[in-house]
C-alpha positions as CSV (number, residue, x, y, z in Angstrom):
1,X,0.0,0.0,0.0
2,X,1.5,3.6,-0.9
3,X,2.5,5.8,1.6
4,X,-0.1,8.8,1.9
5,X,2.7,11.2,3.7
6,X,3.4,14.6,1.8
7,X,7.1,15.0,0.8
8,X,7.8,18.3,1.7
9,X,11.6,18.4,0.7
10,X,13.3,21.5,-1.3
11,X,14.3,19.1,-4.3
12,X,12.7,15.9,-5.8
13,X,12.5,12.8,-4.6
14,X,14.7,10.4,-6.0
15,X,11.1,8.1,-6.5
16,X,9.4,11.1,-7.7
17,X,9.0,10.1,-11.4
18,X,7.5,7.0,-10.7
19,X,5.1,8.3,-7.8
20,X,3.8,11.0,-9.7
21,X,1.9,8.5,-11.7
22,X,-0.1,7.4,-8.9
23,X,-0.8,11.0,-8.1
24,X,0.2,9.9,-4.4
25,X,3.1,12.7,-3.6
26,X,2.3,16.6,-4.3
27,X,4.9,18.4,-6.7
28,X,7.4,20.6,-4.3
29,X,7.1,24.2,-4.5
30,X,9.9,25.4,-6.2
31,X,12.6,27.9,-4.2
32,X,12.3,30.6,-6.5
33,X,8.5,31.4,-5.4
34,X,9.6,32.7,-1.8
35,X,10.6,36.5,-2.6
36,X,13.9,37.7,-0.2
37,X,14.0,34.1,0.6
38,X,17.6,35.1,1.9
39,X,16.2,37.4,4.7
40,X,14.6,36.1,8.1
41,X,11.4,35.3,8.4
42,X,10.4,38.2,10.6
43,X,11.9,40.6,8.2
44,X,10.1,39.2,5.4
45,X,6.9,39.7,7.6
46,X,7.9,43.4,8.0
47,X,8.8,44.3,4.3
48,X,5.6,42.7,2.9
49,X,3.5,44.9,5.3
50,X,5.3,47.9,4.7
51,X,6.1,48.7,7.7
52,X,9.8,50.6,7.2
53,X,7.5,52.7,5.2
54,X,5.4,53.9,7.8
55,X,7.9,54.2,10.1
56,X,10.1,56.7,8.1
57,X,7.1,58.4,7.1
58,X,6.1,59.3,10.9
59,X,9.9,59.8,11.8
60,X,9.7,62.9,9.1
61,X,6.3,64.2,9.9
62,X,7.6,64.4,13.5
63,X,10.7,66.0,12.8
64,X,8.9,68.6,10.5
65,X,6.7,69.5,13.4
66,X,9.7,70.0,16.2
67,X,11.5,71.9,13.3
68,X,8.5,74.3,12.8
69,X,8.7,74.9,16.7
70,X,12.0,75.2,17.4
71,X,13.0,79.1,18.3
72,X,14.9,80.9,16.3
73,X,18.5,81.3,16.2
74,X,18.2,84.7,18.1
75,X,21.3,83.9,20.5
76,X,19.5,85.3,23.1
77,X,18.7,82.2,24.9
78,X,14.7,82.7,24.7
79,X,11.9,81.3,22.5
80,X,11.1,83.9,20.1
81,X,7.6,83.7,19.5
82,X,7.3,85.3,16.5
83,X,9.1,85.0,12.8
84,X,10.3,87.6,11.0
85,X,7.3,87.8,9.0
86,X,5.1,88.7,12.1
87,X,3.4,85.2,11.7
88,X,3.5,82.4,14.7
89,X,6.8,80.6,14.1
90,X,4.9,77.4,15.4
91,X,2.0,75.5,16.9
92,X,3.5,74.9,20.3
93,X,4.4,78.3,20.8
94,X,1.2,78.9,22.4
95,X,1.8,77.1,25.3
96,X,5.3,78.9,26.1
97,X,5.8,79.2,29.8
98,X,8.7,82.2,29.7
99,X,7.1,85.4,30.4
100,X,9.1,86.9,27.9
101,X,7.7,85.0,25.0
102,X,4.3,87.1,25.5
103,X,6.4,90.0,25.4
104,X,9.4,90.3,23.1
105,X,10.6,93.4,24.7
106,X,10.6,92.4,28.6
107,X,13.3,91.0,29.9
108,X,13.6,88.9,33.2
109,X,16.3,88.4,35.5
110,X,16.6,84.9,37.5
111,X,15.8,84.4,40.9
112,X,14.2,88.4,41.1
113,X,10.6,89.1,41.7
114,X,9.6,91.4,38.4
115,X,8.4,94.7,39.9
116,X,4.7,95.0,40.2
117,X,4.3,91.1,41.2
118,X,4.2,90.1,44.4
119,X,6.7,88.1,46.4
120,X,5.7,84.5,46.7
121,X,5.3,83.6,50.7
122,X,7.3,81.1,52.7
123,X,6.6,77.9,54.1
124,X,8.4,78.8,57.7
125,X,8.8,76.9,61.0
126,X,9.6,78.6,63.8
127,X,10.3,76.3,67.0
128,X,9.7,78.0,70.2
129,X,7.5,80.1,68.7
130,X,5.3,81.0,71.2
131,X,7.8,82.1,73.4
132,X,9.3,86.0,73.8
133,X,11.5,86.0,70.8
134,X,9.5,83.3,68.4
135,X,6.4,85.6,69.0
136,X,7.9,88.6,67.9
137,X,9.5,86.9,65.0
138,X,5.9,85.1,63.6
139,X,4.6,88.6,64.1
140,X,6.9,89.5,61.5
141,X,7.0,86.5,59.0
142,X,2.9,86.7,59.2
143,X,3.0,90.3,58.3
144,X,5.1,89.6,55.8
145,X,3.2,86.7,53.8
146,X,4.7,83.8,55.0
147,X,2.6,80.5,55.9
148,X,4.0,80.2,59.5
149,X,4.0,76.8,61.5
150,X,4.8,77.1,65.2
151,X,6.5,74.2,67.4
152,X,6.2,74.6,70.8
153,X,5.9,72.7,74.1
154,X,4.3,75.7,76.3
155,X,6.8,75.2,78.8
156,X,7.7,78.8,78.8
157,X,6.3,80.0,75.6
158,X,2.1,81.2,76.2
159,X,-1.1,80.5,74.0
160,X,-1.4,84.2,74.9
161,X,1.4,85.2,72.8
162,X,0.4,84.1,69.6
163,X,-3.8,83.9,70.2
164,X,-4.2,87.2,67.6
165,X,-3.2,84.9,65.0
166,X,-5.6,82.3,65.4
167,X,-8.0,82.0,62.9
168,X,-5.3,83.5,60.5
169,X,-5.2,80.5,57.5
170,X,-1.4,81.3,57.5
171,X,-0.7,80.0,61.0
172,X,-0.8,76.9,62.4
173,X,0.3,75.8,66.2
174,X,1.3,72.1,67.4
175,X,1.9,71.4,70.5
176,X,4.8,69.4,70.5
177,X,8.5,68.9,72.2
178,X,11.2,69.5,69.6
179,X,12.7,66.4,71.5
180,X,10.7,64.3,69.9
181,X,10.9,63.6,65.9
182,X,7.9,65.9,63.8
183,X,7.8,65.4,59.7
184,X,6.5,68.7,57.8
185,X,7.1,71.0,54.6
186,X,8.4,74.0,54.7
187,X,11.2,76.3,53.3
188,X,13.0,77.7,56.3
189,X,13.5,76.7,59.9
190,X,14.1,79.0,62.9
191,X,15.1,76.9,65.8
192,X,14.7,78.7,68.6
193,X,13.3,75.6,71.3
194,X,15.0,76.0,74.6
195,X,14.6,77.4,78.2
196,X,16.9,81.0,77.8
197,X,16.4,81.8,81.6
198,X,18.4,80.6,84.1
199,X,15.3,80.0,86.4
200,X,13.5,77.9,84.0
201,X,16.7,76.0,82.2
202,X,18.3,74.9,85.7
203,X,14.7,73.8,86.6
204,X,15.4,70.8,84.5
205,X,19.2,70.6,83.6
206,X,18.7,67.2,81.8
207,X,15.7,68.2,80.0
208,X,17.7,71.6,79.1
209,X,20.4,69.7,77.8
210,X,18.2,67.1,75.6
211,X,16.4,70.2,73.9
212,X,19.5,71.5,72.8
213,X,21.1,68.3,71.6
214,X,18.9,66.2,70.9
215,X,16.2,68.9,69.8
216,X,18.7,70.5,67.7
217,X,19.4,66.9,66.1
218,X,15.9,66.3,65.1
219,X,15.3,69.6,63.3
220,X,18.6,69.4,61.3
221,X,17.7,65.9,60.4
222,X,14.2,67.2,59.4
223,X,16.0,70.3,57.4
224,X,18.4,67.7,55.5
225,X,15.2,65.4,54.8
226,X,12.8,68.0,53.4
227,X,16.0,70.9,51.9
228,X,15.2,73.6,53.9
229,X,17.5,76.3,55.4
230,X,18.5,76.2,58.9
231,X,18.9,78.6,61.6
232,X,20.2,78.0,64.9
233,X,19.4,80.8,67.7
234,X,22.8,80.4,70.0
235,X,23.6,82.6,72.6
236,X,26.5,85.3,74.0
237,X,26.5,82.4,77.3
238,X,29.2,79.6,74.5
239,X,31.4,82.8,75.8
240,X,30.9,81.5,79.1
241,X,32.9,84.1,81.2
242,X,34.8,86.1,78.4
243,X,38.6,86.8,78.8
244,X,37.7,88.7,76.0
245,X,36.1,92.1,76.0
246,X,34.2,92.8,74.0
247,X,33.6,89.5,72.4
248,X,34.0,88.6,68.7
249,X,32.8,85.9,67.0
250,X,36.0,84.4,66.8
251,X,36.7,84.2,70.6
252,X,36.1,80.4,71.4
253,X,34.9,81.6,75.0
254,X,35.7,80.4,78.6
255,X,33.1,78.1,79.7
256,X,32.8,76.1,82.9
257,X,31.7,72.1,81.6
258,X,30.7,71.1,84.9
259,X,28.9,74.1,86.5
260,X,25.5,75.0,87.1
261,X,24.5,77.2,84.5
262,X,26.9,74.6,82.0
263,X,23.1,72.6,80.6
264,X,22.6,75.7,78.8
265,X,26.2,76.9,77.7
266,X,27.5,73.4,77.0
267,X,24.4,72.7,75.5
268,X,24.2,75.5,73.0
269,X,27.9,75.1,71.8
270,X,26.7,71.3,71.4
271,X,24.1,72.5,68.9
272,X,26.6,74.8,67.0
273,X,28.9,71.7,66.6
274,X,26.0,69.7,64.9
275,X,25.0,72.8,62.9
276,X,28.1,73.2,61.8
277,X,28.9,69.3,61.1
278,X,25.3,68.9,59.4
279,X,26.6,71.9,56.7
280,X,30.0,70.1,56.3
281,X,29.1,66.5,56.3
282,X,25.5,67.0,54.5
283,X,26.0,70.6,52.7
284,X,23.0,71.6,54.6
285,X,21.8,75.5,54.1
286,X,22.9,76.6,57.6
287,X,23.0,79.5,60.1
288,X,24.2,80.6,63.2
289,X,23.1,83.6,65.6
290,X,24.6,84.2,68.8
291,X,21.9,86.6,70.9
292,X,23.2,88.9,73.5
293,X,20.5,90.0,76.4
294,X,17.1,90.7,74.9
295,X,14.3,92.5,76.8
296,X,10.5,93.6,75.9
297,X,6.7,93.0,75.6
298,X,5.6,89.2,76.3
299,X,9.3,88.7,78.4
300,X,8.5,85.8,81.5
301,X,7.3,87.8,84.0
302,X,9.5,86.9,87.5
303,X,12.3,84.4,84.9
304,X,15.2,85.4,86.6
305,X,16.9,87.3,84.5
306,X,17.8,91.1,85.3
307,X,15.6,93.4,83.1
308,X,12.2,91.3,83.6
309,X,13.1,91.8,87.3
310,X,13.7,95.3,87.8
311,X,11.1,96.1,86.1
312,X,8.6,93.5,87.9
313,X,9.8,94.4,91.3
314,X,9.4,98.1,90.8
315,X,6.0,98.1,89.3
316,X,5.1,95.5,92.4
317,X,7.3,98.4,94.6
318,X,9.8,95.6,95.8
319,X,13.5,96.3,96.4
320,X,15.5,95.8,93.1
321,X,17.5,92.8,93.6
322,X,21.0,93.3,92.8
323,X,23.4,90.4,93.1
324,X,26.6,90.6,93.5
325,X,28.2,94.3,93.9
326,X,26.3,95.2,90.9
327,X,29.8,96.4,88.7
328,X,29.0,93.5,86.4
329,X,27.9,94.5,82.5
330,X,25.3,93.3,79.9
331,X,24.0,94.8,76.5
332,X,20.4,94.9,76.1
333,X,18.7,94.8,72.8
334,X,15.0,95.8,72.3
335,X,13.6,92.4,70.5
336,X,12.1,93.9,67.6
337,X,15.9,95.0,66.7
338,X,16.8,90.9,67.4
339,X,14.4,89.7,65.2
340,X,15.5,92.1,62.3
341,X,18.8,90.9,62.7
342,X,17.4,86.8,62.6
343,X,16.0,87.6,59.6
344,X,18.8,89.4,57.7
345,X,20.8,86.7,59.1
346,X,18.2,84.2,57.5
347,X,17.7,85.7,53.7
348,X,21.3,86.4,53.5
349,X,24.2,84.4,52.3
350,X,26.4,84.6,55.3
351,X,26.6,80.8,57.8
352,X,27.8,83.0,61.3
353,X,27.9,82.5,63.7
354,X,27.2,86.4,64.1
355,X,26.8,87.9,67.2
356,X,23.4,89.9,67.6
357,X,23.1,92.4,70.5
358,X,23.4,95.8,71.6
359,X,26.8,97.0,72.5
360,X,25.6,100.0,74.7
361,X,27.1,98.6,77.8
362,X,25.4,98.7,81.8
363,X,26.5,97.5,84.7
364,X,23.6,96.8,86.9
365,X,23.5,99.3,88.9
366,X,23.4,101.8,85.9
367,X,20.3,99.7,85.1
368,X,18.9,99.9,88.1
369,X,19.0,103.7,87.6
370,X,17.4,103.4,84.2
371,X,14.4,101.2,85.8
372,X,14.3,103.8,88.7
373,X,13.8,106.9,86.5
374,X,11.5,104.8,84.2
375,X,9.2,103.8,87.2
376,X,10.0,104.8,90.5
377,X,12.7,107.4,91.4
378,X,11.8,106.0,95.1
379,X,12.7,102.3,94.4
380,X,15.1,100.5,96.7
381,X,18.2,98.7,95.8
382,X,18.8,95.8,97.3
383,X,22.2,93.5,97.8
384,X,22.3,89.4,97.5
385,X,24.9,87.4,97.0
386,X,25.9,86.6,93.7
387,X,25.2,83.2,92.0
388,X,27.5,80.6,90.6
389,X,29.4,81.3,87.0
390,X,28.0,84.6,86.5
391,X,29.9,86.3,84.1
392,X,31.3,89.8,85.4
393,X,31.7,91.2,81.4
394,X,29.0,90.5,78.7
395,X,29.1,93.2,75.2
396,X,29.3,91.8,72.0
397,X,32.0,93.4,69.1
398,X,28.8,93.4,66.3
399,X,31.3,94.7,63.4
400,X,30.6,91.2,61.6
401,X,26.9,91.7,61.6
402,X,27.3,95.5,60.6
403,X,29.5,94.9,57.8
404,X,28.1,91.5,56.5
405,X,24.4,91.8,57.0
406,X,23.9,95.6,57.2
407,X,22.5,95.2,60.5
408,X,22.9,97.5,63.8
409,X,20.0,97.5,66.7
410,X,17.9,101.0,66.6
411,X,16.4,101.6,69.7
412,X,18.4,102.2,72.8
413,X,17.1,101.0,76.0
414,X,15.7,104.0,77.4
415,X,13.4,104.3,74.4
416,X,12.8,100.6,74.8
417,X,12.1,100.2,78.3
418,X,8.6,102.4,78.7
419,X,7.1,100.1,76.2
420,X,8.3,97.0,78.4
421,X,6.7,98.3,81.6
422,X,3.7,98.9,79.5
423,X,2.9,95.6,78.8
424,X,4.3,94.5,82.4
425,X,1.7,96.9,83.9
426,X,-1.2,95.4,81.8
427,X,0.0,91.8,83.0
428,X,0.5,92.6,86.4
429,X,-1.8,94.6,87.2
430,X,-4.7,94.2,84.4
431,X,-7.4,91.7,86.9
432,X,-7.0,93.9,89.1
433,X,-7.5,97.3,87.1
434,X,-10.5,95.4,85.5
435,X,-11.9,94.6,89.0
436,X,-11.5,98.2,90.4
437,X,-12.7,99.7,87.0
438,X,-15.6,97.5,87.8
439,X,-16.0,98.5,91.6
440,X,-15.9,102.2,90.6
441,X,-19.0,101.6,88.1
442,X,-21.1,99.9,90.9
C-alpha cells in the first residue's frame, strides 16, 4: 500500500518520477516562489506589510513638526515667539511658559521678583515660637506673607502670645516637644526651642540639655530630609565668662563644663557643633546667631533674668534685687531690633555665627537707675549674693553683623524700656485694674 505522507523536501524525490503517476506525492514548490528568501522570516513579515515605510514616514512628519517649533536662532537664549514675518513661528508656541515670549521686549532676571508682582510667601517653622522671641518673629514672617507653622511645648512659651493669629489660614500651632521627631514641609526653619532663663533651664538641667542636643538633632535631620534652610538661635553664654572684652565671633569663649549654668552653655555650643557638622558633612543651608540680652513685651514675668526683674519688682514696689556688687555689665537689645537681625541673618548668604546684640554697655546698677527713673525714682536697691558662674563682662563686638548683614540695633534702651513696663503693667496689674474699674462703676 502507498505511503499517503506529503514529501515536503526542497528538491525531488529520487522516487518522484515514478510516484507522480499514482498521483500519491504533491509536486514541491519550487525555491524561487519565496521573494527575499535570503532574509529572516520576521523581516520578510515586515517588508511585505510595509512597515519601514510607515515608520520613516512618521519619523519625518515628527521631525517637521519639532523643526516648525523650534526658536529661532536669536542667541538670546529665549523662544522667540514670533518669525520675521510677524506670523506664529509654530503651533507649540502657544503654550510657552517664559514670560518673555508674551512679550518680546521684557526682559527677566533669575531668581528676582519682576516689579509690580508680588513676592511669593514662605513655608516657615519657627520652634519656640510661642515664646518671647518666636512671638515677635511670627509677628513679622505673618505680616510679611509667609505660611508660618509654630513648634512649641508651652513650657515657657504662652497661648497668649500668639492667640491674635488664630483663625489666620497662615498660622498653624502644634503642640509638640522639639525632642521628639515631627515630619513637615516648609522652606525655612528657625530653631529657637529652649529654656533662655536661668530659672526655668536649671529647673530641669537634663531636659535643658536634651532640647538643645537632641532637639537640635531632630530639626537638622528634618531640614536635611525635606532641603530647607537652617537657623540656629545660639547665645553670648558659649562665651561663658569672656577673657575677652568685648567678644567677637572668633573668641572660642571660657566656659565652665561642669557648673551650674553649663546645661545651657554646653548645650548651645553642642548645637553649633551639629549645625556646623550637618553643613560640612550634608552641605546643609545653615546659620548661626549668637543673641546677646534681649528684653520687651511678652518677656516671663519673674524668669530670673535682670531686666524682667527690675522692672517686675518696681511696678510691684519691691527692692530691686542686685546680686553681687552690681559692677557686672550686659548689652540689652529691644527684641524687635533681634528679630530684624534673625531675619537678615536668615535671607542672607552669610553661615555665622554672628553675634546679635546691643553693644551700649550697663552695669547693673546703671540699670537699676534706668528702671528707677523709668518707674520709680523712690525704688530701693537691694544686695544678695551673687550666683554661681555669673559672668562679670558681657558686650558683643557686632562689626561682623554690621558689615556683613547691614544690620545694627535702633532703639536704645531707654526708648525701649517704657514700652516694656507697658505691657508688664497690663499683665500685672490688668485683673485687678479690671476689677477696680468694675467696683468704681457699681
Amino acid at each position: 500500500m502507498a505511503s499517503e505522507l506529503t514529501y515536503r523536501g526542497g528538491a525531488a524525490s529520487p522516487s518522484a518520477g515514478a510516484a507522480g503517476a499514482a498521483g500519491e506525492y504533491s509536486s514541491p514548490k519550487p525555491a524561487s516562489s519565496k521573494p527575499l528568501a535570503w532574509l529572516p522570516r520576521a523581516a520578510r513579515y515586515a517588508a511585505a506589510e510595509h512597515r519601514p515605510l510607515f515608520a520613516l514616514v512618521g519619523m519625518l512628519v515628527a521631525a517637521a513638526i519639532f523643526c516648525l517649533a523650534a526658536p529661532s536662532g536669536s542667541g538670546s537664549g529665549t523662544a522667540a515667539p514670533y518669525s520675521s514675518s510677524g506670523r506664529v513661528s509654530g503651533a507649540l508656541t502657544r503654550f510657552s511658559v517664559d514670560p518673555a515670549a508674551h512679550n518680546p521686549g521684557r526682559q527677566f532676571v533669575a531668581g528676582k521678583v519682576p516689579l509690580g508682582l508680588k513676592r511669593k510667601g514662605l513655608r516657615v517653622l519657627v520652634t519656640g515660637g510661642a515664646g518671647f522671641v518666636g512671638s515677635h518673629l511670627v509677628d513679622r514672617l505673618v505680616a510679611r506673607g509667609d505660611s508660618v507653622i509654630v513648634v512649641d511645648n508651652l513650657f515657657t512659651g504662652r497661648k497668649e502670645n500668639v492667640m491674635h493669629h488664630f483663625g489666620n489660614p497662615n498660622f498653624e500651632m502644634i503642640r509638640h516637644d522639639v525632642v521628639e521627631p515631627i515630619l513637615l514641609e516648609v522652606d525655612q526653619i528657625y530653631h529657637l526651642a529652649c529654656p533662655a532663663s536661668p530659672v526655668h533651664y536649671k529647673y530641669n538641667p537634663v531636659k535643658t540639655i536634651k532640647t538643645n542636643v537632641v532637639g537640635t538633632l531632630n530639626m537638622l535631620g528634618l531640614a536635611k530630609r525635606i532641603g530647607a534652610r537652617f537657623l540656629l538661635t545660639s547665645t553670648s553664654e558659649v562665651y561663658g565668662d569672656p577673657l575677652q572684652h568685648p567678644q567677637v565671633e572668633t573668641y572660642w569663649g571660657n566656659v565652665n563644663p561642669i557648673g551650674v549654668r553649663s546645661c545651657y552653655d554646653e548645650g548651645k555650643r553642642t548645637a553649633e557643633t551639629l549645625t556646623m557638622d550637618y553643613h560640612r558633612g550634608a552641605n546643609l543651608e545653615v546659620r548661626i546667631a549668637r543673641i546677646f540680652n534681649t528684653y520687651g513685651p511678652r518677656m516671663c514675668i519673674d524668669d530670673g533674668r535682670v531686666v524682667s526683674n527690675f522692672v517686675a519688682q518696681a511696678l510691684r514696689k519691691e527692692p530691686l534685687t542686685v546680686y553681687g556688687d552690681g559692677k557686672q555689665t550686659r548689652s540689652f537689645q529691644y527684641v524687635s531690633d533681634l528679630v530684624e537681625g534673625l531675619m537678615r541673618l536668615m535671607e542672607g548668604d552669610h553661615i555665622g555665627p554672628f553675634n546679635l546684640g546691643n553693644p551700649g554697655e550697663f552695669t547693673m546698677l546703671e540699670l537699676a537707675k534706668v528702671v528707677q527713673d523709668t518707674i520709680d525714682p523712690n525704688a530701693r536697691i537691694e544686695f544678695r549674693e551673687n550666683t554661681q558662674d555669673d559672668p562679670h563682662k558681657r558686650k558683643p563686638d557686632i562689626t561682623k553683623a554690621k558689615e556683613q548683614l547691614g544690620w545694627e540695633p535702633k532703639i536704645a534702651l531707654r526708648d525701649g524700656l517704657p514700652l516694656m513696663v507697658t505691657d508688664f503693667r497690663k499683665r500685672i496689674f490688668g485683673d485687678q485694674d479690671s476689677a477696680a474699674t468694675a467696683t468704681e462703676g457699681q
